[in-house]
N, C-alpha and C positions, 0 to 999 in steps of 0.2 A: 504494500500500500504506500503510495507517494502519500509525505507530507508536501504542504501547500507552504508556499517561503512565509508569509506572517504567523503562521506553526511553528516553524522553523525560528524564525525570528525570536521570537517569545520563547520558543524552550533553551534558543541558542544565548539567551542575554543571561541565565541560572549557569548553563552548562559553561559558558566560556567564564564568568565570573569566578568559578568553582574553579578552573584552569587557571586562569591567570595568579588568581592568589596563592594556589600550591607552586607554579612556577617562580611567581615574586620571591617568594619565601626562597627555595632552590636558588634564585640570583642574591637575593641578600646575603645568606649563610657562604653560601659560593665568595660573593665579592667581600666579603671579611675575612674570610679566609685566605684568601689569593692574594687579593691587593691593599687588605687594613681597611677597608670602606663598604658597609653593607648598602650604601649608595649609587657606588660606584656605576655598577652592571645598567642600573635601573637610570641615572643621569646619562647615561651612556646611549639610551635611547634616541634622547632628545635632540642626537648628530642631524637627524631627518630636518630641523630648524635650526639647528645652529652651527651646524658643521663639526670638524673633527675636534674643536677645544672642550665638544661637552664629553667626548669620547676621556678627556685626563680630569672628569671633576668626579674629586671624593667625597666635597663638605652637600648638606642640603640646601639645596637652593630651591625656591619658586622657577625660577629659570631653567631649571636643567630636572630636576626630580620631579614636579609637578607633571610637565606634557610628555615628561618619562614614563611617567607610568599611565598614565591616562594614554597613550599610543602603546605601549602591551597590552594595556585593557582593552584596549578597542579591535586590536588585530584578534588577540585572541576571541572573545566573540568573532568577529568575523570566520577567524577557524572553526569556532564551534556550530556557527549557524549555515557554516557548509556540510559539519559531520551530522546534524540532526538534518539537513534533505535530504545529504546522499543515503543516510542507513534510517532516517525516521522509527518508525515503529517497529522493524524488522529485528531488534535489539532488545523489546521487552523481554524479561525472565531468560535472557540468554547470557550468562556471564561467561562463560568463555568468548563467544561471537562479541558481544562488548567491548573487551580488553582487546580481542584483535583489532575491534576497527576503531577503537582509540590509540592504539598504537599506531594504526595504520596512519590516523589523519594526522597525530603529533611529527609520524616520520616524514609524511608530505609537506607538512607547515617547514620544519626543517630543508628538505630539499628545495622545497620553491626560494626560504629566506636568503639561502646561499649557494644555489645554483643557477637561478632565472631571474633571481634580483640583484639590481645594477646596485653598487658597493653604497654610494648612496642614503639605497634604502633598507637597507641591511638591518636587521635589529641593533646592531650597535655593539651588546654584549659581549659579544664575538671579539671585541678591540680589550676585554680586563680579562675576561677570562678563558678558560684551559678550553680542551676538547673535549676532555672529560666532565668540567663541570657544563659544558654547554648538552652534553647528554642528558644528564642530570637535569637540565633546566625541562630541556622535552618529554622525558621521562614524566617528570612530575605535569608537564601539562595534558599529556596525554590521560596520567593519573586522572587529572582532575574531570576530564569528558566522562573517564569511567564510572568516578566514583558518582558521577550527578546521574546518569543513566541508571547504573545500579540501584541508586536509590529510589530513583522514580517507580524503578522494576518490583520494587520489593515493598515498596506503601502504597501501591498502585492495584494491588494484587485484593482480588475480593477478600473479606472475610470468610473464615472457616466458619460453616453451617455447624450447629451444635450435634455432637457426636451423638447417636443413639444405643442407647444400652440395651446387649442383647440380654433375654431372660432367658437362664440356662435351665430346665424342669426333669 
């Protein structure tokens, strides 16, 4: 069953929300780690407006952290509101099928950031941190597609009819 895009939309604004903030997390823990600034990764965004100097900012700024993270928020949804059209409903009560195509869409989000996007428009993060933590970042965004599907799947789910007691005579 095709979902309809303001379906999509609507489930994809939960779903990528739920994304982004596991991945934020994954970049702040990441860019403490790495570089001394759990800022960093997330000002690092804000290259898209201000070019390469927001890629070396550590401290928080309105300038650089605010349309930081507000442009992960917003791509993400955007990923998310392509993984609820393309798999829509097809995903209820299936958690394996789930985690595969949460992985799937976090591995495309991935590829497209830095094989078909001009350097640019790149996420940024890529300039503080490892290879390793940049898995970790998708990792966890993918997590989060899952974890909101999962959940839909599992409080979404009728209630159990009241059991009937056999009389054994």
């Amino acid at each position: 069953m095709t979902v309809s895009w303001q379906r999509a939309l609507n489930r994809g604004v939960l779903s990528g929300t739920c994304a982004s903030s596991l991945s934020t997390l994954a970049l702040a823990a990441r860019g403490r780690s790495e570089c001394g600034s759990a800022l960093a990764p997330i000002n690092a965004v804000s290259h898209w407006y201000w070019g390469d100097h927001a890629t070396r900012e550590d401290r928080p700024s309105f300038k650089y952290t605010v349309p930081g993270y507000l442009t992960h928020h917003a791509t993400s949804i955007f990923w998310a509101v392509l993984f609820e059209k393309a798999f829509g409903d097809q995903l209820r009560g299936r958690p394996a099928r789930t985690v595969a195509a949460s992985a799937a869409t976090a591995a495309l989000a991935c590829f497209v950031d830095y094989q078909m996007t001009p350097r640019r428009l790149t996420p940024g993060f890529e300039h503080r941190l490892s290879k390793t933590s940049l898995f970790l970042v998708y990792l966890l965004f993918g997590a989060g597609l899952a974890v909101t599907e999962l959940a839909r799947s599992f409080t979404g789910l009728p209630r159990p009819t009241a059991v009937r007691r056999r009389r054994y005579r």
